[in-house]
C-alpha positions as CSV (number, residue, x, y, z in Angstrom):
1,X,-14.7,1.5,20.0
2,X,-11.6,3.6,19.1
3,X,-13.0,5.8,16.1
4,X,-10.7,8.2,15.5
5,X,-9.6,7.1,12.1
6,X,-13.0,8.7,11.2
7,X,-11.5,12.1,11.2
8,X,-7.4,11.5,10.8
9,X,-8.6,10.1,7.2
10,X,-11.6,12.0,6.4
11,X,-9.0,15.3,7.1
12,X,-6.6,13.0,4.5
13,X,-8.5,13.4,2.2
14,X,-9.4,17.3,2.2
15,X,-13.1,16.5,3.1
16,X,-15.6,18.2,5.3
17,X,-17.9,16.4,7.7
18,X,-20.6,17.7,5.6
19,X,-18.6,16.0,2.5
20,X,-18.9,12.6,3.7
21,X,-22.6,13.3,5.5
22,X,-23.9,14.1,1.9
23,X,-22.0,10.8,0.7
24,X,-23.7,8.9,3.6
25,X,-26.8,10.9,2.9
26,X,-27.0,11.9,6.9
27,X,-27.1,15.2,8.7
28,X,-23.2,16.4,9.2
29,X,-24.3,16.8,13.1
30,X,-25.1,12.7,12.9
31,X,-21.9,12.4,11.2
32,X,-19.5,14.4,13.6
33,X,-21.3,12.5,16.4
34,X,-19.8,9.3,14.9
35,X,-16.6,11.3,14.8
36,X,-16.8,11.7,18.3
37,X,-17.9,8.9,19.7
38,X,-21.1,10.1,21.2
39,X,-23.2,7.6,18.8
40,X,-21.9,4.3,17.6
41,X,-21.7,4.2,13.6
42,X,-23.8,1.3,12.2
43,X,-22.0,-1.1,10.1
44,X,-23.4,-0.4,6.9
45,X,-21.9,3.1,7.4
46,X,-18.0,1.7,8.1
47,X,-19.0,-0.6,5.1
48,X,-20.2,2.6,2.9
49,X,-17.1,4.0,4.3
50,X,-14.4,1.5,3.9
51,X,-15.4,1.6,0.1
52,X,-15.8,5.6,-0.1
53,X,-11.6,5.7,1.1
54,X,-10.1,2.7,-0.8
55,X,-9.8,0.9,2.9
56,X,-11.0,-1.9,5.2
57,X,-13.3,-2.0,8.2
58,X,-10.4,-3.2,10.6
59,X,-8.6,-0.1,9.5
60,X,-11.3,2.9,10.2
61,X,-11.5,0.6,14.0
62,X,-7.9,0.7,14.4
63,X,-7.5,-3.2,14.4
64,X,-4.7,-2.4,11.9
65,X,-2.5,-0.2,11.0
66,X,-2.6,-1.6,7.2
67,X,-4.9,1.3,5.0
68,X,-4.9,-1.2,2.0
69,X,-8.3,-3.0,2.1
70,X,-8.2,-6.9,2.0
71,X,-8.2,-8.9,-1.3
72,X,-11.3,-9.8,-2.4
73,X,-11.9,-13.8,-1.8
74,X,-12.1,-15.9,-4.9
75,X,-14.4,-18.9,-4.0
């Protein structure tokens, strides 16, 4: 799993590791792990983390190289 979105937009955004560990409510060594790539990141965490930047899931994976996050589905 390519992760290093993680950083490039955490560092976009003028955060710390710590910054977005307190958002995650995790230790900034779990976080910079997941920064890494020395633990995989759950998927509640990319979730919590698309929504924190404003982006999708795909995105922080590098599936795409769209930052906008999806439209919402009407059903």
């Amino acid at each position: 799993m390519d992760i290093s979105r993680l950083k490039e937009i955490r560092e976009d955004n003028n955060l710390l590791q710590k910054d977005v560990a307190n958002y995650l409510k995790i230790k900034q060594q779990q976080y910079s792990e997941y920064e890494i790539g020395k633990r995989l990141i759950p998927i509640n965490y990319l979730s919590d983390l698309a929504d924190f930047y404003n982006t999708s899931i795909d995105y922080l994976l590098s599936k795409t190289d769209k930052r906008n996050p999806y439209p919402k589905r009407i059903l």
